[in-house]
N, C-alpha and C positions, 0 to 999 in steps of 0.2 A: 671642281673636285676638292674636297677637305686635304688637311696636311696629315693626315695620319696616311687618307688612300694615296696619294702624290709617292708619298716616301717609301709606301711599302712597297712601289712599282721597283725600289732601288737592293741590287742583291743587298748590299753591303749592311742595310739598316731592315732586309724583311723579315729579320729575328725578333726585331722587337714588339710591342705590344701597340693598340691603337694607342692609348694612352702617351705612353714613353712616346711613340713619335708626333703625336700632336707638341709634348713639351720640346720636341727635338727643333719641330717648323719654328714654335715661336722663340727658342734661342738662335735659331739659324739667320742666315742672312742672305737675301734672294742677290744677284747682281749681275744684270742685262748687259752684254758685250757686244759691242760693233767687231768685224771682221777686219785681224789683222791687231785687235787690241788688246797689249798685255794683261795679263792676270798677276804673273809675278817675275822676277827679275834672278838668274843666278848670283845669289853669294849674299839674296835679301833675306833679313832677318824673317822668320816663320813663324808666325802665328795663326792662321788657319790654315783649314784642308776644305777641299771642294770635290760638288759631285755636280755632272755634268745630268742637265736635267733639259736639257735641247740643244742642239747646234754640234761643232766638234772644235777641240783643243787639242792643241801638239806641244809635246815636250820635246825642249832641243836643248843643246848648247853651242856657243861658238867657241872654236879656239883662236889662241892668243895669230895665230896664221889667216884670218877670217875664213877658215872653214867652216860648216855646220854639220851639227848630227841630230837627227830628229830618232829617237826616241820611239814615243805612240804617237798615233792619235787616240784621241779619247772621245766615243761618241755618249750619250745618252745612256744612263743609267752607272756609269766608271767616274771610279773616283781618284782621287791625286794629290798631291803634298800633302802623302802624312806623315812620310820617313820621317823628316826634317822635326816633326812633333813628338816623332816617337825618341828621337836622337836627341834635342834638344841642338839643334847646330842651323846656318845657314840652310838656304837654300843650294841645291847641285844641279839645278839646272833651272830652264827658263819655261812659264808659260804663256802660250797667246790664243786665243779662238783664232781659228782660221776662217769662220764665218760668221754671222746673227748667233749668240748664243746666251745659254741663262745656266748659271748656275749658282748652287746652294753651298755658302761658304758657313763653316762649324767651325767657330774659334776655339784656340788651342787647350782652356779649361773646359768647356762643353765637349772638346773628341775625348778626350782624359775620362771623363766621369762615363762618359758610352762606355767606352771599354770595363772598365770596373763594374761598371751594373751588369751584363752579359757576358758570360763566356763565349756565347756562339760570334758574336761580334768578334773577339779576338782571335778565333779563330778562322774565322773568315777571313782577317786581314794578315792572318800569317800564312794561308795559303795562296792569297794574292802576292803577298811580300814575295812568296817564295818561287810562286809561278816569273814572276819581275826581275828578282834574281838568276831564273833557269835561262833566261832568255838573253839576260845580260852577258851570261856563261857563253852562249853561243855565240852572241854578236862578236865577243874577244875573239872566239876560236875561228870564228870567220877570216877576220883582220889578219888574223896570223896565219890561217893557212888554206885559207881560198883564193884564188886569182878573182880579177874583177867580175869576170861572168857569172862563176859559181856564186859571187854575193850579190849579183840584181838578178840571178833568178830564185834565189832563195827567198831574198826582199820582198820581188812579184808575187811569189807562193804564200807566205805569210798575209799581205793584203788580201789577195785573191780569198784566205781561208777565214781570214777574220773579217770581210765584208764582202765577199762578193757572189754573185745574184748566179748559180748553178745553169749553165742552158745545154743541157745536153754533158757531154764529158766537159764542156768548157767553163770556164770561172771569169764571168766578166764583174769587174770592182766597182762598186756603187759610186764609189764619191770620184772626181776630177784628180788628175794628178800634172802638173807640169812637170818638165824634164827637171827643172833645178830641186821641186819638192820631192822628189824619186832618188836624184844624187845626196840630197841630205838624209834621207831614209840609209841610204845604203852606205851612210859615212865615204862620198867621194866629189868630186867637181862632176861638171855637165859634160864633160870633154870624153872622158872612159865611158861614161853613165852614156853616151848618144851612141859610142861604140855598139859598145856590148848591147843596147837595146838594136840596134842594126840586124847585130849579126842573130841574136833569139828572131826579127821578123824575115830576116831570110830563110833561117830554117824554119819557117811556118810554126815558130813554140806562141810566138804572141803577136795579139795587133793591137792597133789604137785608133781607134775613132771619135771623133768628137771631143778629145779628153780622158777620152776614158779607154782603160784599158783591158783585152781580155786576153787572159792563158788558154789559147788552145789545144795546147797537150801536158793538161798538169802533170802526168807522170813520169813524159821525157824530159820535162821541167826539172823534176826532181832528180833528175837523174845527174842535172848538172850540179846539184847542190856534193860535192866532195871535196873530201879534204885534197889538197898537195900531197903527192905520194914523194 
């Protein structure tokens, strides 16, 4: 497959022309990752941004407590560290592949000049921005005023809606999840996080099989997701 056809497969860049993205491949930079192997580090200085063009990548942080918060995953086609380019500042969080993966690193004067050649380009990444920002909103609102169930079933629901495979009214999630990458998801340890997964497969909301897990009643699911009266 040419680098024009590769890149247009990607939202972010299918604005541009064969052309432009033929020039885009050969300033880019391909970079094959083992599982489990950083991409970048909180608080390191930025100079590219990446698009995830097989495998998946999570953005986390740890806190100074060794707790973790994970962020996304990023599968194929989603892109990442560009705030930091657009800011002109460190990096605010960390990223690693969590398994086999490849992706297209755009150093920080080549995403610069995208942006100015295109409008649609900038606008694409300020509705991503802002989609990032919408959800950041709710993570806080979470933290502040969900108890722990209402924030791993909302977590569950979110995975479930952004990967997972429809079988009937049920939502079973593509990829593997352990109990500790679940409590980083939902900003908590494994201790509340095994709880509250308890208490959702007593009440028939989810199961887990093999790894993997399915919502079987995303709407009473939902029902948990409320604020603290």
């Amino acid at each position: 497959m040419s680098g024009a056809k590769l890149l247009k497969r990607i939202p972010f860049l299918s604005a541009l022309s064969p052309k432009h993205l033929n020039e885009v491949f050969r300033l880019a930079e391909e970079l094959s990752l083992g599982a489990r192997q950083s991409v970048f580090a909180k608080r390191q200085d930025a100079d590219a941004m990446y698009i995830v063009l097989s495998g998946r990548v999570k953005i986390f942080t740890n806190s100074s407590s060794k707790k973790r918060k994970t962020f996304a995953y990023l599968k194929e086609g989603e892109f990442f560290g560009e705030m930091s380019l657009l800011e002109g500042t460190t990096r605010t969080a960390a990223a690693q592949a969590v398994e086999p993966s490849r992706l297209l690193m755009i150093h920080r004067k080549d995403f610069q000049r995208l942006l100015a050649r295109d409008p649609k380009l900038a606008l694409y990444l300020l509705r991503t921005v802002c989609e990032r920002l919408r959800r950041a909103n709710e993570e806080i609102e979470g933290l502040l005023f969900r108890n722990i169930l209402g924030r791993v079933a909302k977590a569950m629901l979110e995975l479930g809606r952004r990967s997972g495979e429809a079988r009937g009214d049920a939502l079973t999630l593509k990829e593997r999840f352990t109990q500790q990458e679940l409590a980083d998801v939902v900003g908590t340890t494994r201790e509340p996080l095994t709880r509250a997964l308890s208490s959702l497969r007593r009440a028939g909301l989810v199961a887990q099989q093999d790894g993997r897990y399915t919502i079987l009643a995303p709407d009473k699911l939902a029902g948990l997701c409320v604020e603290i009266q």
